[in-house]
Backbone and ligand atoms as CSV (ligand in chain L), in Angstrom:
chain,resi,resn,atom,element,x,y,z
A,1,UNK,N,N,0.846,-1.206,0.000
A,1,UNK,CA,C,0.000,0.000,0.000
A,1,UNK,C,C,0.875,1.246,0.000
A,2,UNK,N,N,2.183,0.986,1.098
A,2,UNK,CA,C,2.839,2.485,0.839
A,2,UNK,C,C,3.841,3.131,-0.654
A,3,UNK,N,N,3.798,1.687,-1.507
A,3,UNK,CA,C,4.647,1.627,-2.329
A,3,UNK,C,C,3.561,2.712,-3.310
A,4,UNK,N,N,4.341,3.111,-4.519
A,4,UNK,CA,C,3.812,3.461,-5.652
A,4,UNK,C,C,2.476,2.555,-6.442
A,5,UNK,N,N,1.859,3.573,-6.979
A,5,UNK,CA,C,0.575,2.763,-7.191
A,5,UNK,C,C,1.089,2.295,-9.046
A,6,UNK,N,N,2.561,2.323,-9.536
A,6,UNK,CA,C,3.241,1.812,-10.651
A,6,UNK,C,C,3.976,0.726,-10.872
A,7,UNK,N,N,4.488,0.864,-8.781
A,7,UNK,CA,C,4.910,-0.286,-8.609
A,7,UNK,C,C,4.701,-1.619,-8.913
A,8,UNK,N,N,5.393,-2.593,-9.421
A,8,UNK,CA,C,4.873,-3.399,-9.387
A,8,UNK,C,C,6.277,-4.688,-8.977
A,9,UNK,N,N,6.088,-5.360,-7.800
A,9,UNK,CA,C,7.180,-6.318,-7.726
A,9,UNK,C,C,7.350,-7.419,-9.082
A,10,UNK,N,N,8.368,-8.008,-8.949
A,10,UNK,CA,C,9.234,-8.672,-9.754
A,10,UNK,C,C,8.026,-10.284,-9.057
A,11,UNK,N,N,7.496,-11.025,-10.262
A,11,UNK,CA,C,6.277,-12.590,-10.131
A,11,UNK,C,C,4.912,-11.877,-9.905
A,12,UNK,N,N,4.945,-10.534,-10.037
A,12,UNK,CA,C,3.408,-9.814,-9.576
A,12,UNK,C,C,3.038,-9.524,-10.678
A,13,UNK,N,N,1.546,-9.774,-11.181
A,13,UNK,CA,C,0.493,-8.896,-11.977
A,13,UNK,C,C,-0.224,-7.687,-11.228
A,14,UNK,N,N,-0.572,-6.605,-12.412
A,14,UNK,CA,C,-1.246,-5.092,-11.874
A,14,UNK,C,C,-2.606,-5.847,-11.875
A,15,UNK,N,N,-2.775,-4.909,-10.987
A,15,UNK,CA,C,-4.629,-5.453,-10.723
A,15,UNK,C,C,-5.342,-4.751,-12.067
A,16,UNK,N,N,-6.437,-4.936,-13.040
A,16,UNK,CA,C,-6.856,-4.819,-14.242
A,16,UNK,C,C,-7.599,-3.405,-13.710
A,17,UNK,N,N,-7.813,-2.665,-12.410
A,17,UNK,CA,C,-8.678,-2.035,-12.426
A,17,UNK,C,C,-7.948,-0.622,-11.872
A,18,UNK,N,N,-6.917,-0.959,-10.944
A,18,UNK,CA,C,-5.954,0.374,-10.357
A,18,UNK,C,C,-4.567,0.331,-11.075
A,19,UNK,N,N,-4.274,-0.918,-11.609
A,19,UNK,CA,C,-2.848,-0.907,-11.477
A,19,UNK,C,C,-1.911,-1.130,-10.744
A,20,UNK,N,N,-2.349,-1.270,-9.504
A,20,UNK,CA,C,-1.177,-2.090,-8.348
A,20,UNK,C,C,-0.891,-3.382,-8.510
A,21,UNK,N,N,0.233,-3.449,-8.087
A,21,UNK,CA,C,0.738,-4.947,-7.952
A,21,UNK,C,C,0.136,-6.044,-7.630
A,22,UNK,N,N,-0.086,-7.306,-7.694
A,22,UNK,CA,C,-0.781,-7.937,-7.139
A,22,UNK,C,C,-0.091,-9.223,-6.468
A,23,UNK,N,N,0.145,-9.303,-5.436
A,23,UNK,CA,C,0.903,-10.936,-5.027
A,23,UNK,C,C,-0.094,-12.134,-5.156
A,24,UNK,N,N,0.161,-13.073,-6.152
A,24,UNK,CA,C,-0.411,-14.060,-6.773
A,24,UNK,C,C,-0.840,-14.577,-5.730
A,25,UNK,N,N,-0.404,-14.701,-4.832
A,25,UNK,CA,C,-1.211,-15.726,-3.883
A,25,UNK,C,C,-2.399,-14.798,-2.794
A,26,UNK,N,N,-2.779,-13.911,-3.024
A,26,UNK,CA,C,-3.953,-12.705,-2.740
A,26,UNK,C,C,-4.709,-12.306,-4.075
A,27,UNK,N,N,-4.587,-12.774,-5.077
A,27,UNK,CA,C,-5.148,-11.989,-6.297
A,27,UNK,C,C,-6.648,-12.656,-6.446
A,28,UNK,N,N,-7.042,-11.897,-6.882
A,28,UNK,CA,C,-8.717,-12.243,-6.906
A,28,UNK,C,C,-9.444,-11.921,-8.126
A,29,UNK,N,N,-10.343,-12.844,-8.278
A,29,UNK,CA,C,-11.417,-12.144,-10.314
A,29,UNK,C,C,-12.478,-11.482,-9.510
A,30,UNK,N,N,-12.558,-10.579,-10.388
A,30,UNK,CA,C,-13.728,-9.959,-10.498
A,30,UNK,C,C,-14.652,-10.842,-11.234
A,31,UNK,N,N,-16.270,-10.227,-11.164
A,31,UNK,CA,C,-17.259,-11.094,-11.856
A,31,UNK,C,C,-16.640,-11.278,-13.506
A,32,UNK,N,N,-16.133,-10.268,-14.067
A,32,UNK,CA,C,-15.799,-10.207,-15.195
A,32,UNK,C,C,-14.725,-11.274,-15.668
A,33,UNK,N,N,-13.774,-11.635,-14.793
A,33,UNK,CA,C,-13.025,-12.365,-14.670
A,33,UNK,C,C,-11.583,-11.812,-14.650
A,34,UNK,N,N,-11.461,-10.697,-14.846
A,34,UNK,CA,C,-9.952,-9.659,-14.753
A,34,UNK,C,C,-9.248,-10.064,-13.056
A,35,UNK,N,N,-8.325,-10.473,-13.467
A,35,UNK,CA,C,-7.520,-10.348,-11.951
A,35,UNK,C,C,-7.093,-8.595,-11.003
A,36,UNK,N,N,-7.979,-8.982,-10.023
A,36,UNK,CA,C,-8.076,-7.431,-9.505
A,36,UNK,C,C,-7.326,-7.899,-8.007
A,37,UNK,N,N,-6.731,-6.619,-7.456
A,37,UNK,CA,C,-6.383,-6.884,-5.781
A,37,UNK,C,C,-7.587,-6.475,-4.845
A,38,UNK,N,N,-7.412,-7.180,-3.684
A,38,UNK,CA,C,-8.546,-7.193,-2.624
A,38,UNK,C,C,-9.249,-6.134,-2.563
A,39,UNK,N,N,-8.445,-5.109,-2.642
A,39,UNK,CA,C,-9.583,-3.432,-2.684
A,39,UNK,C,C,-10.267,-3.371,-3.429
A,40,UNK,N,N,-10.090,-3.279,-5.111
A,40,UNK,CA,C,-10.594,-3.241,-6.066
A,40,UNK,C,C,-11.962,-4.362,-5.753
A,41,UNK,N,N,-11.905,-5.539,-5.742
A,41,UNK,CA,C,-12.222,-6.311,-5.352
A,41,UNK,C,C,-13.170,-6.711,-4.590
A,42,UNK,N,N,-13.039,-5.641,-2.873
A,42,UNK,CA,C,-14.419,-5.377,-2.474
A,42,UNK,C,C,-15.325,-4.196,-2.886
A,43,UNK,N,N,-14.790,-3.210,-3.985
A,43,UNK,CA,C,-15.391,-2.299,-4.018
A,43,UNK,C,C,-16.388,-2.879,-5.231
A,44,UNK,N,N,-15.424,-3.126,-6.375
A,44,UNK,CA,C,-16.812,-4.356,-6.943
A,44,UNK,C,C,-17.640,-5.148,-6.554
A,45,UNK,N,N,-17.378,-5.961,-5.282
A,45,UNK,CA,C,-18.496,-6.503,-4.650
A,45,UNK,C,C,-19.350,-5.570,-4.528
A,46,UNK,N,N,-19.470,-4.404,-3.499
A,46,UNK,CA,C,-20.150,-3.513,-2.648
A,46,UNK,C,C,-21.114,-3.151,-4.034
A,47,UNK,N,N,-20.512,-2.441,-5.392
A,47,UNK,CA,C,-21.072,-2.286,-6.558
A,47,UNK,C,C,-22.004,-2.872,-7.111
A,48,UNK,N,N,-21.382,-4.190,-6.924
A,48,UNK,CA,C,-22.788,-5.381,-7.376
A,48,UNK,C,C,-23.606,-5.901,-6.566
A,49,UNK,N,N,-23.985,-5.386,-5.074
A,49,UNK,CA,C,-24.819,-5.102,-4.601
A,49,UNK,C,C,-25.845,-4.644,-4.590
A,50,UNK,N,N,-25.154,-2.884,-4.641
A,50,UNK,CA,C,-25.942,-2.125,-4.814
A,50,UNK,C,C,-26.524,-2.233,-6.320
A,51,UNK,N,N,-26.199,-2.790,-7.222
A,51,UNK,CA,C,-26.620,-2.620,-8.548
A,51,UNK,C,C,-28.053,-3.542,-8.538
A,52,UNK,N,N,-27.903,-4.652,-7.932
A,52,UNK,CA,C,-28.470,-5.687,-7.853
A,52,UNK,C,C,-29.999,-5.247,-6.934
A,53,UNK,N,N,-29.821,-4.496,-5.313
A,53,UNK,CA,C,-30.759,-3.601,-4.937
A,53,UNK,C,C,-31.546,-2.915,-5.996
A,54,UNK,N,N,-31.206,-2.139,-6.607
A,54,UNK,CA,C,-31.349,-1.227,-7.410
A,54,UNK,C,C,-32.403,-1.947,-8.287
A,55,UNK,N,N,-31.988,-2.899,-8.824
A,55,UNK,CA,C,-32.828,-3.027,-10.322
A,55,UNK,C,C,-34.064,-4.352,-9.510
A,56,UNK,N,N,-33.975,-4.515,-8.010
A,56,UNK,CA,C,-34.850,-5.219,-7.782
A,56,UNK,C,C,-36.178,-4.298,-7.291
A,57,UNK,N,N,-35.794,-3.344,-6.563
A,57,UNK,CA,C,-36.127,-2.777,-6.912
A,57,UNK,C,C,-37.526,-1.631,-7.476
A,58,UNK,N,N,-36.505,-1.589,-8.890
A,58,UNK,CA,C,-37.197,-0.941,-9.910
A,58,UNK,C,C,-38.020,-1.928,-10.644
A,59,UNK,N,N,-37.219,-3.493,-10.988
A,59,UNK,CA,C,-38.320,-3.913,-11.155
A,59,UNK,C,C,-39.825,-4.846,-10.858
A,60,UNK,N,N,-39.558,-4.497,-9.481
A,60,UNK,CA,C,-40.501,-5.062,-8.776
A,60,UNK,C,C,-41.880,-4.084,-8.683
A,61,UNK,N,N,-40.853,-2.687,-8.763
A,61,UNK,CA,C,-42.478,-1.700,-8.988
A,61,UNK,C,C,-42.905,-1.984,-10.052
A,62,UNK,N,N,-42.152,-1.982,-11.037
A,62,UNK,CA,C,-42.938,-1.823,-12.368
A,62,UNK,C,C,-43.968,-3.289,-12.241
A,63,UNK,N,N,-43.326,-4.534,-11.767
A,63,UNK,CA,C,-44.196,-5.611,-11.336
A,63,UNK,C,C,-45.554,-5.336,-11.168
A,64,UNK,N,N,-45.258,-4.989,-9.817
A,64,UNK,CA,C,-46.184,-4.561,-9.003
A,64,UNK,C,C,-47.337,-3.696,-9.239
A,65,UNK,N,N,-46.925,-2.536,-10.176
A,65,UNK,CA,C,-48.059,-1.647,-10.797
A,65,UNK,C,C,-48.571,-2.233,-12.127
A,66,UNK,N,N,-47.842,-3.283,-12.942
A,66,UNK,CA,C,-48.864,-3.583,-13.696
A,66,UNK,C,C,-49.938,-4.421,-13.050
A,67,UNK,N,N,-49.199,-5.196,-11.993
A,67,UNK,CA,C,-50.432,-6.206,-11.551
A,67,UNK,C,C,-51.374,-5.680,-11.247
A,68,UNK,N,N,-51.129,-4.228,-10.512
A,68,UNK,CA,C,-52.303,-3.600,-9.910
A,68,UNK,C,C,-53.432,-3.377,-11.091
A,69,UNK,N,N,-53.189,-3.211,-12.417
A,69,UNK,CA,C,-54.300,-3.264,-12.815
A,69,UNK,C,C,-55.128,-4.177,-13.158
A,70,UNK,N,N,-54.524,-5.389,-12.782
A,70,UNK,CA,C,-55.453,-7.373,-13.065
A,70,UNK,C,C,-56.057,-7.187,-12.320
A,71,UNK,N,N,-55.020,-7.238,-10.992
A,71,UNK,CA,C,-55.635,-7.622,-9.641
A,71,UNK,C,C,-55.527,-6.391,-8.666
A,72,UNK,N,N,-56.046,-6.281,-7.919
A,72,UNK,CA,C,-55.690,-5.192,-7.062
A,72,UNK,C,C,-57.360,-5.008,-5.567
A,73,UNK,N,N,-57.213,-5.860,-5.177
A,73,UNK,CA,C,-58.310,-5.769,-3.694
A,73,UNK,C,C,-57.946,-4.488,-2.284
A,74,UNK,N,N,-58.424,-3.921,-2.679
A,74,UNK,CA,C,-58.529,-3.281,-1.621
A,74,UNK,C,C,-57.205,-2.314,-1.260
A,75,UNK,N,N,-56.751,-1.634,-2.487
A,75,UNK,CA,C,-55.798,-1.161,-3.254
A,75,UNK,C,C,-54.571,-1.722,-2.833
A,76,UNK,N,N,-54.466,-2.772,-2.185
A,76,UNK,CA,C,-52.914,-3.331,-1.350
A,76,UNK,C,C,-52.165,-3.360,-2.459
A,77,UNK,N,N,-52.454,-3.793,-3.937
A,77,UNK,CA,C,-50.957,-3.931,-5.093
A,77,UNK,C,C,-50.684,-2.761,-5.453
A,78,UNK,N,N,-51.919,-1.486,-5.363
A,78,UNK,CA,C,-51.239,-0.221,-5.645
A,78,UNK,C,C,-50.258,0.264,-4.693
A,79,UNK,N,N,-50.822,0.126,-3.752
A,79,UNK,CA,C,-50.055,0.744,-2.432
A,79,UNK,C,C,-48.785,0.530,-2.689
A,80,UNK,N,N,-48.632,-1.262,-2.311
A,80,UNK,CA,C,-47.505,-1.803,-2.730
A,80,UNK,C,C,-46.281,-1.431,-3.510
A,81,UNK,N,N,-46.398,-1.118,-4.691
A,81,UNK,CA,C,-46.391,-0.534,-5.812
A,81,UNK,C,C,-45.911,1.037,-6.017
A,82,UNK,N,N,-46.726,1.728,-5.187
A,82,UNK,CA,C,-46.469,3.515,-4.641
A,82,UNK,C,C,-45.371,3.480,-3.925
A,83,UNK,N,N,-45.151,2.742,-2.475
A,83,UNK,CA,C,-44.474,2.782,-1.671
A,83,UNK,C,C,-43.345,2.259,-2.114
A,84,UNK,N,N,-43.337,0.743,-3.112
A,84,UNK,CA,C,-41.582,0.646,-3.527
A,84,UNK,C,C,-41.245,1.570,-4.797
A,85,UNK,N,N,-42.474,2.261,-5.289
A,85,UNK,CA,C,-41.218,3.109,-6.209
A,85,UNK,C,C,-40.909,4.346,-5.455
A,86,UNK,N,N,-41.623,4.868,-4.502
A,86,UNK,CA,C,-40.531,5.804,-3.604
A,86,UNK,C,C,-39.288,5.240,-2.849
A,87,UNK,N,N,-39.171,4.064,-2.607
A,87,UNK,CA,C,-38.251,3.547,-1.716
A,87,UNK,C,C,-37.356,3.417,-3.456
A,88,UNK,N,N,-37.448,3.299,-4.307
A,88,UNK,CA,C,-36.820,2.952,-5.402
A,88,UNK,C,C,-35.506,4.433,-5.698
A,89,UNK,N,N,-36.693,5.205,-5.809
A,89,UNK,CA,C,-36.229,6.578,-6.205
A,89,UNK,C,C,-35.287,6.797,-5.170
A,90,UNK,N,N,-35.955,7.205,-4.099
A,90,UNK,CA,C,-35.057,7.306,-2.780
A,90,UNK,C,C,-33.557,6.543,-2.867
A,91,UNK,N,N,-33.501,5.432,-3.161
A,91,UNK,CA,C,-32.271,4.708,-3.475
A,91,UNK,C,C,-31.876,5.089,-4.503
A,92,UNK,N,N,-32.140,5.602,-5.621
A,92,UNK,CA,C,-31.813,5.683,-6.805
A,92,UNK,C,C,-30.670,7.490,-6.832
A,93,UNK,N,N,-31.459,8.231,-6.039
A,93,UNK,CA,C,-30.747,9.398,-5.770
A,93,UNK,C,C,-29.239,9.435,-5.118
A,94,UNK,N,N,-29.298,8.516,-4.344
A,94,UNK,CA,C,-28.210,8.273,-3.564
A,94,UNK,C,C,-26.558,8.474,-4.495
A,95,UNK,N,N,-25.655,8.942,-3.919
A,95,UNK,CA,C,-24.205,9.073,-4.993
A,95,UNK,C,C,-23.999,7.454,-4.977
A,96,UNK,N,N,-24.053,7.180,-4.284
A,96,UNK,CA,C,-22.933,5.888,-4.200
A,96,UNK,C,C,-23.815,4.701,-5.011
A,97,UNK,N,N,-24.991,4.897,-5.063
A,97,UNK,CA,C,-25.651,3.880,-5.923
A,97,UNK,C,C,-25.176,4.361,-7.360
A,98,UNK,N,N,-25.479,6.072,-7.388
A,98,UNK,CA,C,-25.552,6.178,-8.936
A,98,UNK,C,C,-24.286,6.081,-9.749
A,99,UNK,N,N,-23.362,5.917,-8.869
A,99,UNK,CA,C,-21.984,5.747,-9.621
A,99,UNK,C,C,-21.948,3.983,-9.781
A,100,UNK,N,N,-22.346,3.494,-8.696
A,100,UNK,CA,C,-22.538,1.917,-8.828
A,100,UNK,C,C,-22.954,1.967,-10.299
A,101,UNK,N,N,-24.496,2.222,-10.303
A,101,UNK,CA,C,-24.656,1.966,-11.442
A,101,UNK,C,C,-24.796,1.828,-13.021
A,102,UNK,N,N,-23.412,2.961,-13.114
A,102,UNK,CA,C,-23.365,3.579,-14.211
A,102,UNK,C,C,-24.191,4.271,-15.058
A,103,UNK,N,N,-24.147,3.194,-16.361
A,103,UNK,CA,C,-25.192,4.278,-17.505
A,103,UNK,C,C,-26.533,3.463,-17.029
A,104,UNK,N,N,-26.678,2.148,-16.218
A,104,UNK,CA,C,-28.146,1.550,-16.165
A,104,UNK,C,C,-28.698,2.447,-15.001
A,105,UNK,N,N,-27.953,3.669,-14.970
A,105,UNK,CA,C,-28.605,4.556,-14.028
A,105,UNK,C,C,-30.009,5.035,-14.246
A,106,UNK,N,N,-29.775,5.255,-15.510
A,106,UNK,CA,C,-31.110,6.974,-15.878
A,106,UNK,C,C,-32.457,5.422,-16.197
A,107,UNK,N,N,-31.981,4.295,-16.371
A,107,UNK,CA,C,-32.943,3.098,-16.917
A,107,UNK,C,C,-33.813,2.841,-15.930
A,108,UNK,N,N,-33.360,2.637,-14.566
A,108,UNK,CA,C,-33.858,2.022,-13.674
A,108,UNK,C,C,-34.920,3.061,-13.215
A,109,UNK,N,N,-34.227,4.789,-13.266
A,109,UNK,CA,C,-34.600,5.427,-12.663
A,109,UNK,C,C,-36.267,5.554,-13.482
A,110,UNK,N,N,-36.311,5.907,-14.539
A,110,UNK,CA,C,-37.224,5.741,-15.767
A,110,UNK,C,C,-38.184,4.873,-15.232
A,111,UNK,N,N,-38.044,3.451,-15.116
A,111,UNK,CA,C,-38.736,2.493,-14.573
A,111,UNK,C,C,-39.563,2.746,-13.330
A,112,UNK,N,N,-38.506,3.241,-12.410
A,112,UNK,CA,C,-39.261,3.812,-11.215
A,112,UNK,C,C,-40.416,4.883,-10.901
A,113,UNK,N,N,-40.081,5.718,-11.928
A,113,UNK,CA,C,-41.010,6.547,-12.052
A,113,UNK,C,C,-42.250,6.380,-13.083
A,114,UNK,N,N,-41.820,5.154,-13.821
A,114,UNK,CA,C,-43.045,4.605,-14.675
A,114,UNK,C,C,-43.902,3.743,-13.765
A,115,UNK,N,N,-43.661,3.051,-13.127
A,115,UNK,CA,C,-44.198,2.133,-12.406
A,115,UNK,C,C,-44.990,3.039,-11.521
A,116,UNK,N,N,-44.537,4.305,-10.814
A,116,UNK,CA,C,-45.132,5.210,-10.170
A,116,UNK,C,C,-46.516,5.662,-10.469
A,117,UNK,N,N,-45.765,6.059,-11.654
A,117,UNK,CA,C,-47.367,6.330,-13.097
A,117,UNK,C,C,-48.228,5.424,-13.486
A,118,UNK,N,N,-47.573,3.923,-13.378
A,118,UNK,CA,C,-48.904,2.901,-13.553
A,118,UNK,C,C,-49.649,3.036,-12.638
A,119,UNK,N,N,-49.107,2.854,-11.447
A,119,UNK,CA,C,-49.214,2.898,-9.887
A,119,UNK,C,C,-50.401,3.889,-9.576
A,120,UNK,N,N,-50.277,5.326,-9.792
A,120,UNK,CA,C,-50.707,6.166,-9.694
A,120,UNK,C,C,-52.257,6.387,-10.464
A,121,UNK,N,N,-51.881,6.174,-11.765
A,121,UNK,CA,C,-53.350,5.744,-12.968
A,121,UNK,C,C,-54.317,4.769,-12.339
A,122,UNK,N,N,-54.142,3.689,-12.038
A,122,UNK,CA,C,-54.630,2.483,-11.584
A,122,UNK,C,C,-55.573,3.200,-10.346
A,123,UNK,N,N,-54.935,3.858,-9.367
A,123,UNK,CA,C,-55.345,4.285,-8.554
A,123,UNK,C,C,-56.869,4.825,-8.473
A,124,UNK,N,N,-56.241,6.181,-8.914
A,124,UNK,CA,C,-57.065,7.362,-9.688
A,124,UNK,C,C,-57.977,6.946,-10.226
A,125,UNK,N,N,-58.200,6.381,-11.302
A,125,UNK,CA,C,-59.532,5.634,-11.830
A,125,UNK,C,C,-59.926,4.652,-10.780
A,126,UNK,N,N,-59.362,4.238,-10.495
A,126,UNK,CA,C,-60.626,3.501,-9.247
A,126,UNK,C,C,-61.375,4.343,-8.274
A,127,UNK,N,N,-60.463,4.875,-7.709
A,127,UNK,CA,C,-60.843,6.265,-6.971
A,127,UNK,C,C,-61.985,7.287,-7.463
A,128,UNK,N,N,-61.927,7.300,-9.034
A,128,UNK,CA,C,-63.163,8.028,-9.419
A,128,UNK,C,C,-63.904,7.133,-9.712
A,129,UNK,N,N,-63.696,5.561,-10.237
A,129,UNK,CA,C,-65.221,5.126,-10.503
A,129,UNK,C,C,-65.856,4.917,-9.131
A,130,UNK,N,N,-65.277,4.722,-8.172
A,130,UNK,CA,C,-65.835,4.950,-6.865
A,130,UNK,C,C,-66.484,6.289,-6.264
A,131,UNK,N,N,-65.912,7.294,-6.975
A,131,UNK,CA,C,-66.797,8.479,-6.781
A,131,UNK,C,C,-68.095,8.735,-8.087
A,132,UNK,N,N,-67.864,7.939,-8.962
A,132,UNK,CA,C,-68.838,8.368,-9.626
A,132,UNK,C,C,-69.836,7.378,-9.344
A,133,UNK,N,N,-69.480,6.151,-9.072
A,133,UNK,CA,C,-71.123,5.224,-8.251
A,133,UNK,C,C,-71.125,5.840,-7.119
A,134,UNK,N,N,-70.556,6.369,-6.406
A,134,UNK,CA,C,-71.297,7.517,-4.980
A,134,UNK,C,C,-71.960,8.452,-5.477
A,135,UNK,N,N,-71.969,8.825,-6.595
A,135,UNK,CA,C,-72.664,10.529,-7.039
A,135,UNK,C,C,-73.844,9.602,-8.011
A,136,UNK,N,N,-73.901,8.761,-8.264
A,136,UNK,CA,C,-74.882,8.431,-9.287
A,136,UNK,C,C,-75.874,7.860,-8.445
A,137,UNK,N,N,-75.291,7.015,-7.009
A,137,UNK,CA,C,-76.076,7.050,-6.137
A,137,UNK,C,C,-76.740,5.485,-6.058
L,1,ZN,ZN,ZN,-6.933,-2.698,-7.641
């Protein structure tokens, strides 16, 4: 660690992602399969975490709000549905997710706020055909 980050000892590979040295008997793949050192290493883990959060997610709202318009008793799949695409967004704002997740950033986010809008439609029309059999009486 205190050495140069060019350094590289004499039987060592650079890690594919910083460039440090790597002592073969600590070296580790990434999902990709590039030999990376332990840092690199957990920070890709932590990444594919959060990436993985992320798109569950997003697409569980979008799930969730289409179902709401099959099925939906007693608005629990809208709700459902409302509440994880704010918890979506909410995560989605975050720095450390949005660098996680690169360019499938603005995708997920899209999703989230579509699902919102199914979410939301579904609602609304029920909500008024329920006000309009109250007014029709
Ligand atoms: Zn590295």
């Amino acid at each position: 660690m205190a050495q140069g980050s060019q350094f590289i000892p004499p039987g060592h590979q650079a890690c594919a992602k910083c460039g440090r040295g790597i002592d073969p008997a600590r070296a580790l793949y990434s999902n990709e399969g590039d030999l990376v050192c332990d840092g690199c290493f957990s920070t890709a883990d932590i990444a594919a975490r959060l990436d993985r959060a992320a798109r569950g997610l997003a697409y569980s709202t979008v799930a969730a709000a289409v179902f709401s318009w099959i099925c939906n008793p007693f608005f629990i799949v809208s709700g459902i549905a409302i509440v994880n695409s704010v918890a979506a967004l909410r995560y989605l704002v975050r720095a450390d997710v949005k660098q996680a997740l690169g360019s499938s950033h603005s995708t997920l986010f899209v999703l989230a706020i579509l699902g919102l809008a199914i979410a939301g439609a579904r609602l609304l029309l029920e909500l008024a055909a329920i006000g309009l059999m109250m007014a029709a009486g």
